[in-house]
N, C-alpha and C positions, 0 to 999 in steps of 0.2 A: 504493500500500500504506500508505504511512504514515496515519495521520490529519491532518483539516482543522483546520487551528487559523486558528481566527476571531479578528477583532479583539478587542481585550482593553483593559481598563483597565492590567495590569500591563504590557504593550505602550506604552500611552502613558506613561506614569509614568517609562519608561524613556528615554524622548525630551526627558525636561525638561531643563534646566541646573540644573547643582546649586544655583546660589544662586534659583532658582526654583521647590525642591520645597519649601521650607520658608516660612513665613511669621514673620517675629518675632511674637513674644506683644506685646512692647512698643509694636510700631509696626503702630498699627490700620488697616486698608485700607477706604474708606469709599464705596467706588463706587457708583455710581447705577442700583441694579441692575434699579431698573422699567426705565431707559433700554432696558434688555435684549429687544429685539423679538423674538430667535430665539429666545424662552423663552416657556414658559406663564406667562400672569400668574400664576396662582397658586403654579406652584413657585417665581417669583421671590418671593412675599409669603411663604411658608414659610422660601425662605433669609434673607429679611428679618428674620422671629420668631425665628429661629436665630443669627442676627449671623455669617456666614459670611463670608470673604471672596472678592473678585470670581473668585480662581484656581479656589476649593474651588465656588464655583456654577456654572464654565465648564464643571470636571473633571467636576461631578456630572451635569450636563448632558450630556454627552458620553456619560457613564457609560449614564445613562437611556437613550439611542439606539438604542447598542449592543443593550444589553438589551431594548429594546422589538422590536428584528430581528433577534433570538436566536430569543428566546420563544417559544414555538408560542399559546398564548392568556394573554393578561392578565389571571387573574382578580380580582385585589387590586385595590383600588381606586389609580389614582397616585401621592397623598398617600402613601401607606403605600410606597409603591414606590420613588418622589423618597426620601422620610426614608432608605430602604436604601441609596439610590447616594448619601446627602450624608452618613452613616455611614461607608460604606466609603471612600468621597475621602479623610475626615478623617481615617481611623484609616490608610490608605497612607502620604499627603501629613505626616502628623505635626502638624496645624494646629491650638491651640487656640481652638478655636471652641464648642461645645456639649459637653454632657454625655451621657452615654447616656440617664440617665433626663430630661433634658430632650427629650432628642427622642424617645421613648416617649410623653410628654404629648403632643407634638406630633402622633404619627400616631393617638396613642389604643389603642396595643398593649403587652401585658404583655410582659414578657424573654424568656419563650420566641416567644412567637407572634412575635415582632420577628426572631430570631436565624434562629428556620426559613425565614422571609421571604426573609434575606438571604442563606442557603443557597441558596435558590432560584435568586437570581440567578444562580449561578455553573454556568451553560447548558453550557457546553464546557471548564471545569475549570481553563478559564484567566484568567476576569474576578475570581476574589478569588485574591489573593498569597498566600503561607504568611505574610506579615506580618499581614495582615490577618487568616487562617485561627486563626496562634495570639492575634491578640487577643478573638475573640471566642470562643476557647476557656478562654483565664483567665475572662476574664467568665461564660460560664456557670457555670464551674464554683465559682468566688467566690459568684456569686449562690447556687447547689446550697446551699452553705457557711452562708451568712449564714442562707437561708430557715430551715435545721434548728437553729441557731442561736438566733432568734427563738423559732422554736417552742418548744424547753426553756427559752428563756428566759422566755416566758411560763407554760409548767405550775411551772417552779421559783416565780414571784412568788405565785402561787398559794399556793404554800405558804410561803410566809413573809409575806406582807404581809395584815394583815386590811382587810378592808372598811369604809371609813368614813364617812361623808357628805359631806362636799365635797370628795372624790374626788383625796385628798390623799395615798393612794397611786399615783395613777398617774403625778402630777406626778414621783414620786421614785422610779417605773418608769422614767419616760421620761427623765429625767435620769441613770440608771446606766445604761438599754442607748444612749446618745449616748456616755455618758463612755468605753464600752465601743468603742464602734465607733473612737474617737478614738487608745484606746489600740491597739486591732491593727494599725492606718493607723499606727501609730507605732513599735512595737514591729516588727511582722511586717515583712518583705519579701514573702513569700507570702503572702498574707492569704488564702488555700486551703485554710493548714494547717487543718484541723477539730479535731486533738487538743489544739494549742497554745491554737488559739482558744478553745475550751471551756474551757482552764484558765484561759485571760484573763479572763475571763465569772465565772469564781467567784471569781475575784479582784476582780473589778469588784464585785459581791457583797455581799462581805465587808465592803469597805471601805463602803459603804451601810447595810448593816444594824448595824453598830459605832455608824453617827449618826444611827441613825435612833429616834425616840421610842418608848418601850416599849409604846404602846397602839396601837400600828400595825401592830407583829408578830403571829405566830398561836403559841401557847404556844410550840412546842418552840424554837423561836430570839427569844423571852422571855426564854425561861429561859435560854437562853446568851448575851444580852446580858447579862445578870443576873448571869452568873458572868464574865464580863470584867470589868464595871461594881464587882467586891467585891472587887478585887484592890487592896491596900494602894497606894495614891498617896501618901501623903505623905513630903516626904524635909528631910530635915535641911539648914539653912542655909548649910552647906559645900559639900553635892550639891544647891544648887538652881541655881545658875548651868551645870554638868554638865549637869542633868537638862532644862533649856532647852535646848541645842544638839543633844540627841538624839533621834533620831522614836520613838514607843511603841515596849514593850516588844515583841519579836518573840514571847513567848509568850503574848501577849491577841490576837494574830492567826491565832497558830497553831490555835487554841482553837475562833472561830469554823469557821476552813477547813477541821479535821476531823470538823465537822457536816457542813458542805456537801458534800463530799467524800464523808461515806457517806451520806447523803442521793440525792446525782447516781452514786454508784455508781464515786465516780474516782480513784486514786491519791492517796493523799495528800502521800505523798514528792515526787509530781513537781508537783503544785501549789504546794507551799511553796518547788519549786525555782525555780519561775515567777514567785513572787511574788519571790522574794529576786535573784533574776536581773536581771529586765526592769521587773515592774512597778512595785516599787518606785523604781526609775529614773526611769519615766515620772511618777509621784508628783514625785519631787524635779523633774523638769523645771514643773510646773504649780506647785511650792511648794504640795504639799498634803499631807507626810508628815507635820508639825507640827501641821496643822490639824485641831479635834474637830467642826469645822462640816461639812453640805453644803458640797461645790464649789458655787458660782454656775452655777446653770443657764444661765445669757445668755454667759458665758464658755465656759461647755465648747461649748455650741452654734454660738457664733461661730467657733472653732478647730476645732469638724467642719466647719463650713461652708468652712472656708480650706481643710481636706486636702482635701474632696470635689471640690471647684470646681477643686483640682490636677491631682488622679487621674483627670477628667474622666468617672468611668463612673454605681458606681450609687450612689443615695443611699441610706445606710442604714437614715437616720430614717423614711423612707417605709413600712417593714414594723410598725413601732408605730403611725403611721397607717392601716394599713390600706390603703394604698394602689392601686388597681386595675394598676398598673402593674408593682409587684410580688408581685401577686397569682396563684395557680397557675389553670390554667382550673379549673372542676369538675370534670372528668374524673382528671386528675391527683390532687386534692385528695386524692381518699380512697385513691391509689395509692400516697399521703406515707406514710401510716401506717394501716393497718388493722388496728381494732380489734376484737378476737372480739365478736361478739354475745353479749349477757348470758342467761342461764339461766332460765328460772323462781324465785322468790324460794324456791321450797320445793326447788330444786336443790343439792345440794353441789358443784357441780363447781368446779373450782378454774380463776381466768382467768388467759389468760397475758397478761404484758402487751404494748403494741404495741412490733413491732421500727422502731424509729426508725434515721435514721442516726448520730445520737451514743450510741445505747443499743448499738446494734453493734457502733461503736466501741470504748467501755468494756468490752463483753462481751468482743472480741479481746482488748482489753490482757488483761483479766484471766484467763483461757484463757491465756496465754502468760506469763506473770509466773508464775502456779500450775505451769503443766510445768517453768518451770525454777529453782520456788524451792530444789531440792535440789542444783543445780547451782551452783558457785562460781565466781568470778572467775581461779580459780587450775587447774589441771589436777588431776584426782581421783586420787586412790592409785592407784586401777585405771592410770589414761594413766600416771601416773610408771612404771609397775611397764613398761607396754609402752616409752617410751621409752629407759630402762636397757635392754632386753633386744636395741634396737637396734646392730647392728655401730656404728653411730656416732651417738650421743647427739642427735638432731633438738632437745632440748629449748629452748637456749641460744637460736640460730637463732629459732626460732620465736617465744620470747618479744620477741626484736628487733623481728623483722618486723611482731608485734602491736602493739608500741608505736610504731612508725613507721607503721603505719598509721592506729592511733587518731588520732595530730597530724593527718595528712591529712584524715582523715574530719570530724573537730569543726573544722576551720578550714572545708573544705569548707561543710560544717552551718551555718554562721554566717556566711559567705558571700552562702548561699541563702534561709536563714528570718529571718536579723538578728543584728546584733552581739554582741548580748547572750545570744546561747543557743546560744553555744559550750559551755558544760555538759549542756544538753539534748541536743547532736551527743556529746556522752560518753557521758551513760546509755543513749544509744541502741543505740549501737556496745560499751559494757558489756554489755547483752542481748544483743547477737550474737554475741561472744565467748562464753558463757554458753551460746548455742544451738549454735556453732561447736565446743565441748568436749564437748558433752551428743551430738552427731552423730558426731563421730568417734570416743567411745568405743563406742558403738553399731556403727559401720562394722568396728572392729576386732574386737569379741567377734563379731561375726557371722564377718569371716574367720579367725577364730580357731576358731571351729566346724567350718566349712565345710573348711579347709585344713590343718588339725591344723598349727599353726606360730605362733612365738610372737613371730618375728621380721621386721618390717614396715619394717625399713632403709632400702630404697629410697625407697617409697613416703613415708613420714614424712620423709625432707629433697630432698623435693621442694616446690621454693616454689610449681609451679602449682599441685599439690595445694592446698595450704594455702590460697592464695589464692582457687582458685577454692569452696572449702569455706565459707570465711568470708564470702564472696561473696553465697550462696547464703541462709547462715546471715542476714546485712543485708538481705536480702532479701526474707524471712519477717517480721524486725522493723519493716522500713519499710512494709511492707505491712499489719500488723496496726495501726501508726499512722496508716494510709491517705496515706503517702510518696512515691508510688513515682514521680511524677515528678522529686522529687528524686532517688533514688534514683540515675534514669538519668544524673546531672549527677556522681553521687558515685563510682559504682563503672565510667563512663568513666575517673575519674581511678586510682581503685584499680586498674583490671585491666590498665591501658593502659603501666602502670609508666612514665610519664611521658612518654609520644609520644600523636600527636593523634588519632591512630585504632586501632581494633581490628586494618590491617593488619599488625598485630605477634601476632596470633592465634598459638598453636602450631600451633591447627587446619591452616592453609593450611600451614607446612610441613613437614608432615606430608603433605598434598597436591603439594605440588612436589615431595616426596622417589617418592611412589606412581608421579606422572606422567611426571615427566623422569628419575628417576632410573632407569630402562632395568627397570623391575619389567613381567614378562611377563602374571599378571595383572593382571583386573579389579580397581578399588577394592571394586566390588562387582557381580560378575555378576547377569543380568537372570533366570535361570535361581536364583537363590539368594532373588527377590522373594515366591515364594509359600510360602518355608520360614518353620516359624515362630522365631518373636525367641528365640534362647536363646543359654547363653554358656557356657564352660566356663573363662573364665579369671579373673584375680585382679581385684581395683582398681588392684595395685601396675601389674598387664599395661595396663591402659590408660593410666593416665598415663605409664609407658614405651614404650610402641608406639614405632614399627613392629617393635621387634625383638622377636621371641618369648623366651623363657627359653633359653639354650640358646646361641643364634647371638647369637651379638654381632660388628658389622658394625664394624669402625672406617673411620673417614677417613682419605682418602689419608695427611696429614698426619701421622697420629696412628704411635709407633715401634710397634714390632712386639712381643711380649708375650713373657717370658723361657717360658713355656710353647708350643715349637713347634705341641704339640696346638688347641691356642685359637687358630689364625691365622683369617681371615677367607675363606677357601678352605674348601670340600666336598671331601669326597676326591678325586672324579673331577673334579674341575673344572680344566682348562687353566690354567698359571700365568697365561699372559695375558690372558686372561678377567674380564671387569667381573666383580664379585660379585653375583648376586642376591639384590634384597631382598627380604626374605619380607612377606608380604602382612603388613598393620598390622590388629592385634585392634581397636582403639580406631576405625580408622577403617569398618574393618567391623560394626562396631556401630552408630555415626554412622551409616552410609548408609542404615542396616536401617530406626532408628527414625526417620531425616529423610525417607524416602520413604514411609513409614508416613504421616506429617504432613502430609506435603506432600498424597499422593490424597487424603487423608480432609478436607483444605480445599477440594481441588480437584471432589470430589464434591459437595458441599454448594452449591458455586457454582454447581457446573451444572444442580443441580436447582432453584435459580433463576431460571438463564436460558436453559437450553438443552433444556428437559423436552419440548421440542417436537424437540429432533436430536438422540436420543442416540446415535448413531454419531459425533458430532465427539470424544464423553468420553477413548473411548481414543486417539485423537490427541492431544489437545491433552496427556494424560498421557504422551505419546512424547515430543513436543518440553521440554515441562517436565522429562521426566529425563531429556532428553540432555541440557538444560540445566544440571541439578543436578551431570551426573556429568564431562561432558566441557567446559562453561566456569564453571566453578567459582568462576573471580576474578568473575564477576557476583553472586557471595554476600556478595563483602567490602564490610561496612559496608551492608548490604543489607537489605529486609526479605522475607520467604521469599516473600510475599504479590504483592509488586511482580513478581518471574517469573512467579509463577502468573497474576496476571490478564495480564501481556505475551505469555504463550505460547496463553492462551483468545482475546485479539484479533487476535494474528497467526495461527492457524489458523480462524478465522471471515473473517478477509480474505483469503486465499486458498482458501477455501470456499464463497467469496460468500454469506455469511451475513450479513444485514444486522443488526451487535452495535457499536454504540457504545460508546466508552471510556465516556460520561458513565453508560450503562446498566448499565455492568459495575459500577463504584464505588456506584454507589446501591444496588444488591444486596448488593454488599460491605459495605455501612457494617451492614447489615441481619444479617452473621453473629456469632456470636460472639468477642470477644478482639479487636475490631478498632479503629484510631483514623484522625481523619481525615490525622496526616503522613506513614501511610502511603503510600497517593496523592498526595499534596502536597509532601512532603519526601523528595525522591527525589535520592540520588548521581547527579548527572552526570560532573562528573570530582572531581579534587580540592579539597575546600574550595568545589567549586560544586554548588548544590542546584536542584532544578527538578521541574514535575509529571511522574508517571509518561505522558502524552504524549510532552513532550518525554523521558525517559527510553527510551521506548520507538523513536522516532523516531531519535534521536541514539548511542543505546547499544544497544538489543536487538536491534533491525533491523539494523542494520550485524554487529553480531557474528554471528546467526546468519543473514542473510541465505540464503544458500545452501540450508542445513539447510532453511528454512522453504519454501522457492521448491521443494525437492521433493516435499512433500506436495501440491502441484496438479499434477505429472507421473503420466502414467499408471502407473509402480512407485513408489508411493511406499515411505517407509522401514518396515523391520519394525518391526508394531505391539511398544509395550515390554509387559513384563508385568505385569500387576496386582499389588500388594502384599497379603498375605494381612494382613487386617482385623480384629484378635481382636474380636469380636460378644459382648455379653452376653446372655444364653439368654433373658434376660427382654422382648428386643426382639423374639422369634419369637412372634406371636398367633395360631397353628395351635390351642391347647389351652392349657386353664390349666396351670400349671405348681407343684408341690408348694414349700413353704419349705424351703430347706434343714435339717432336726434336726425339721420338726415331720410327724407324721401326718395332720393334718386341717386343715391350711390350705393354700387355695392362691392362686395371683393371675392376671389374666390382664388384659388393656389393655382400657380402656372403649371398643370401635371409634367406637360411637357416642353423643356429649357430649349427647346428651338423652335419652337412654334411662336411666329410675330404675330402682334396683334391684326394683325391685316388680314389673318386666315381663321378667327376668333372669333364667336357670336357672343350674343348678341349684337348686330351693326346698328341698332335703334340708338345707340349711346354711345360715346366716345371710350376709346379703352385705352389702359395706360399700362403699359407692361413694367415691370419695376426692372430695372440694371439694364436697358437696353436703351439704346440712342432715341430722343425724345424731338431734337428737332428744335426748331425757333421756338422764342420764351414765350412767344403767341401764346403758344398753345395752355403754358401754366396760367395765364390770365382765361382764357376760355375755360381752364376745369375750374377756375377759382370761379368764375359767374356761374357755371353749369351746380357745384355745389351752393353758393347762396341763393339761387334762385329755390322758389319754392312754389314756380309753376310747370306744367308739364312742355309747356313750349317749347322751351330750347331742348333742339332737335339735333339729330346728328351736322356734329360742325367742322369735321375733319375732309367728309366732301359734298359742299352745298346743293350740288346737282343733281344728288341722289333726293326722291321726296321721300318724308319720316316715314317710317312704317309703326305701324301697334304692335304693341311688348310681347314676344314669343312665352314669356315666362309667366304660367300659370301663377297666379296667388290666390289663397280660400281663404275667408274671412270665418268667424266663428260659426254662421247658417249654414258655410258649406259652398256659398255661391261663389263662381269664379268671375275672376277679373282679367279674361284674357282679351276684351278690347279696351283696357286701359282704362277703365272708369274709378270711379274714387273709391276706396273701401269705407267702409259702415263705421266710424269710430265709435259712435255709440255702445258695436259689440264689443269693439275690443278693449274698451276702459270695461266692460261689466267684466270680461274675460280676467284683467291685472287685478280686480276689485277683490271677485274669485277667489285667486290664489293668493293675496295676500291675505285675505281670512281663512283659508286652510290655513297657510303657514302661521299663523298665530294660532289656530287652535292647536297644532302640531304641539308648539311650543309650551303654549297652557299646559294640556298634558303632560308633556316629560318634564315641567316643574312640578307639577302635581304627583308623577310619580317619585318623582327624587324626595320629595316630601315627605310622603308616604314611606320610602325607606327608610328615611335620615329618622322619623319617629319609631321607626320601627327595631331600628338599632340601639 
């Protein structure tokens, strides 16, 4: 049953002696590696160009082996093949030897084509380590960074540098984006971050265009040299020894950056905070705040040349060259940024411009900066007004916990991205607090509607509340700064309240309360899966679950309550009697929408890889929610994903369905929201990690072993039931389907992607194919009047010559009568129709509170 795990490079890696996995940097190993008979000549001349050592060409060697009696065919040429396993030795082993982009030159492939390569190698999911896994995952994603990077960096010189003849701008392009790469390698610890970076960049900028000659500029940053340049300099004999020991004034800099700034569309607060933070730092470190000269181009270059030869990955000077190696294929290229096609010159239409990823970027921030510029630092008149009206003032409390956690977050922050932008870790977590206020007054005027009550006691001095709110709130900001794998570093520390893992969840005991605690229901019966999602109770009810309002259960422990009514006893119930506890709101809600999630992943998999057996689906959904429901501690510290595909491969091995692990995760990578630590970085026990192989081998197997071994008996288990799916109306392609509010528009799915409208019925109306060439802006002004019009007139407008014809498309009104010459329908019936069903659904509703009623006394 389990899976084959083949020999592995991280297998042998594991067999070295420790003072043998390392190589000093210091002390060169010079071996004679032609000597090396068991080796292709040529990979040894390759490890020779490379300056590798005897260990890192033995391992790679080895590597190559493996991989060559994995593989099913070799397409890649060797070369390209060798470079992969003398990559992956290096980056396991830790050995500096080469550079990434030095050995790109060497096999002659670009950063992707190289990365996917080396993907490839990893046949049974056990020849590249999660060490190896997340290094080539900083690197792409760095590379991602830098490309987009470059790109604004070149349409901004554009507009600031003019063109001149001996091409003495590009010298003093290529000298700002060096100095520029120098400073992120120096400043950042992430060198990922894209927001931070960007601000580095106009910082880099500035300081270039401030020394750079005025007939070099293109007017508008002319003219703002020009107004720095006229700012009174001269100072009097007493302040001229003062005036040496200080760097320029902070507002001839400011001046510049809030050009650039609305120019690039970016914050200007947070650039000024950057420059005042970091970069300036990085200035004084090179002794160039004093200086009115270019930096030395031969200096800054030298000192990229020292970081990059450190960091041993990509060179960044190579994208101002041009260089082929980090260059995108063509295919990609124009997948970077797509630009609308221009108009006719006698068009008016208006172009939008192209979504980049740092114009996205910008766009977020400033979408999120505008939602909450009416929101304060402080709690709004509204919150105070609800806080007072709390039994016990939450206000105090909360501002504590705020401030204790800021320190955590911006030391966190500073940590992660660099010393220096522990401020930057401020404004950031200022925005979330900011979102965090703006949310819960919202949260509360909604239950303030809904529950006619003014007093949210509970709920407000509850610290999970709060935390998990704020949480949420940092979560939206980090994400809008494109953070979020910081993120994951920041709010383990937040949520975890200072232990190592999430087993400190309330989730789980809440679960141990349901399971052990002698509760005679289901967490969540399998009969309640095709009910839909609805709730009747508070926010306060779910963060206090499991006890309803009402019953309050105490602990053995806890005295007895001067009110004999309020004991923890039902009437009829035996004084001897455990007390049961009533089924948990919160956790019944959880189960509703995790099994919801869970099928709706679990569907999409299978019509990847099982569209050929769809009788395993509802198996493999049995095992997976008795998974979810009955071993539950396989959640903790878990990813939902990890079950799902361990319960798709253990019911295909005992299906004898021939479904490799390697073929499920390639499918996998392929859905949405997915990363590769899922698969890779899998809980074994504690503090040990391992691939979902070994996870499934060593953990899933063992625990459900049983469970699983009866789905190949001739009774196997009852199938579970299917979670009811809310579907939007617009995924059903039976008939076009009306816009909601309008009369004469409708939509239906293009079945088939070559089919133009011009061979498309109905012709009674104008059709608009989405992705495909549209034609003069005419036309958007004719759908704009064909939709506000709200007579039946306007008539086909694409070719006048034709006369209108009557609507082919049948419509019944509630009597049943058709309207197939176009005549007005009965609105009469169909307001009695909405009237209808809006009094069923309310008595629906009446009911199931009437029955929950009924229980809740009954308990």
């Amino acid at each position: 049953m389990p899976p084959k795990k083949r020999n592995s490079v991280a297998a042998q890696n594991k067999a070295l002696k420790p003072g043998a996995e390392r190589a000093s940097p210091d002390k060169k190993e010079s071996p004679d590696l032609s000597a090396k008979k068991d080796k292709d000549a040529e990979f040894v001349t390759l490890c020779k160009s490379l300056q590798v050592t005897d260990v890192v060409c033995d391992r790679a060697w080895s590597l190559w082996k493996t991989v060559q009696e994995s593989m099913d065919g070799v397409s890649d040429s060797q070369k390209r093949l060798w470079g992969a396993c003398l990559f992956v030795t290096v980056t396991d082993l830790d050995v500096p030897c080469f550079t990434l982009s030095q050995v790109l030159k060497a096999v002659s492939l670009n950063l992707k084509q190289f990365m996917a390569l080396v993907r490839k190698l990893d046949v049974n999911l056990d020849t590249i380590n999660t060490k190896v896994d997340s290094v080539m995952t900083r690197l792409e994603k760095k590379y991602d960074v830098t490309l987009a990077l470059y790109q604004r960096f070149e349409k901004t010189c554009k507009r600031i540098f003019a063109l001149v003849a001996d091409d003495k701008e590009r010298e003093i392009m290529r000298s700002c984006w060096t100095m520029f790469l120098l400073a992120k390698g120096r400043v950042l610890q992430m060198e990922d971050d894209l927001v931070i970076s960007f601000q580095l960049l106009l910082c880099t900028l500035e300081l270039f265009i401030k020394r750079c000659p005025p007939d070099l500029l293109q007017p508008l940053y002319k003219s703002a040299i020009g107004k720095v340049q006229s700012q009174p300099t001269r100072t009097s004999r007493r302040n001229q020894s003062k005036a040496k020991s200080r760097p320029p004034e902070p507002e001839v800099e400011v001046q510049l950056l809030e050009t650039l700034c609305k120019e690039n569309e970016c914050n200007a607060e947070e650039v000024k905070n950057v420059y005042q933070t970091s970069f300036s730092a990085f200035l004084d470190s090179l002794d160039l705040s004093r200086s009115s000269d270019f930096p030395p181009a031969s200096d800054i270059d030298q000192q990229y040349e020292e970081h990059y030869l450190k960091s041993r990955d990509i060179d960044g000077r190579l994208f101002f060259d041009g260089d082929e190696t980090v260059l995108l294929p063509k295919v990609e290229v124009s997948q970077v940024e797509r630009t609308p096609k221009k108009h006719p010159p006698d068009d008016d239409a208006v172009l939008i411009p192209p979504q980049t990823p740092i114009r996205a970027a910008m766009t977020s921030i400033q979408q999120l900066r505008g939602d909450l510029i009416s929101s304060g630092d402080q709690p709004s008149t509204t919150l105070n007004t609800y806080f007072k009206n709390c039994t016990v003032d939450p206000t105090q409390n909360m501002l504590t916990r705020l401030e204790t956690l800021e320190q955590l977050f911006s030391q966190r922050f500073g940590q992660a991205v660099g010393p220096r932008c522990l401020i930057l870790g401020k404004q950031r977590f200022a925005l979330g607090v900011r979102l965090y206020y703006k949310i819960m007054e919202a949260m509360l005027k909604s239950e303030e509607k809904r529950l006619s009550v003014q007093n949210f006691s509970k709920l407000l001095n509850d610290a999970t509340f709060h935390t998990s709110l704020l949480a949420c709130a940092l979560e939206v900001v980090m994400a809008t700064y494109g953070g979020l794998d910081l993120l994951l570093l920041l709010l383990r520390k937040l949520l975890s309240r200072g232990h190592t893992h999430f087993p400190d969840s309330p989730l789980f005991e809440l679960l141990k309360q349901e399971h052990e605690g002698g509760a005679v229901e289901q967490v969540e019966t399998p009969a309640s899966f095709s009910q839909p999602l609805q709730h009747n109770h508070t926010a306060a009810d779910l963060y206090l679950s499991p006890v309803r309002p009402g019953h309050r259960v105490l602990p053995p422990e806890s005295p007895a309550p001067a009110n004999s009514q309020a004991s923890t006893q039902a009437p009829n119930q035996p004084a001897n009697q455990t007390p049961r506890q009533p089924k948990s709101n919160s956790l019944s809600l959880f189960y509703k929408k995790l099994y919801r999630l869970a099928y709706t992943r679990l569907e999409k998999l299978c019509t990847y890889l099982l569209s050929s057996h769809p009788e395993l689906e509802p198996i493999i959904w049995t095992l997976f929610q008795h998974t979810l429901q009955h071993e539950y501690e396989l959640m903790r510290d878990r990813h939902l994903d990890q079950l799902m595909m361990s319960a798709m491969y253990a019911i295909c091995k005992v299906k004898s369905v021939d479904l490799r692990f390697k073929t499920i995760v390639t499918e996998y990578k392929n859905m949405p929201n997915t990363n590769q630590e899922t698969f890779k970085h899998v809980l074994i026990t504690e503090a040990h990690y391992d691939s979902i192989i070994v996870f499934y081998n060593q953990v899933f197997m063992q625990r459900l072993k049983t469970n699983i071994l009866q789905y190949a008996s001739p009774r196997p288990p009852t199938l579970s039931p299917i979670p009811q799916i809310p579907r939007s109306p617009y995924k059903f392609p039976n008939s076009p389907l009306r816009v909601p509010g309008s009369n004469n528009v409708y939509i239906s799915p293009l079945k088939n992607p070559r089919m133009s409208p011009g061979i498309m019925t109905p012709r009674s109306r104008m059709l608009v194919s989405i992705g495909e060439s549209f034609g003069r802006s005419s036309r958007f002004r004719e759908i704009n009047q064909m939709v506000n019009s709200s007579e039946r007139s306007f008539k086909r407008t694409l070719d006048l010559s034709s006369a209108p014809k009557p609507l082919k498309r049948l419509r019944f009104d509630v009597d049943g009568q058709d309207e197939a010459d176009g005549s007005k329908s009965g609105r009469d019936s169909t307001l009695i129709q909405k009237l209808a069903e809006m009094s069923s659904t309310r008595s629906r509703m009446q009911e199931q509170k009437l029955k929950e009623d009924a229980e809740a006394r009954k308990e």
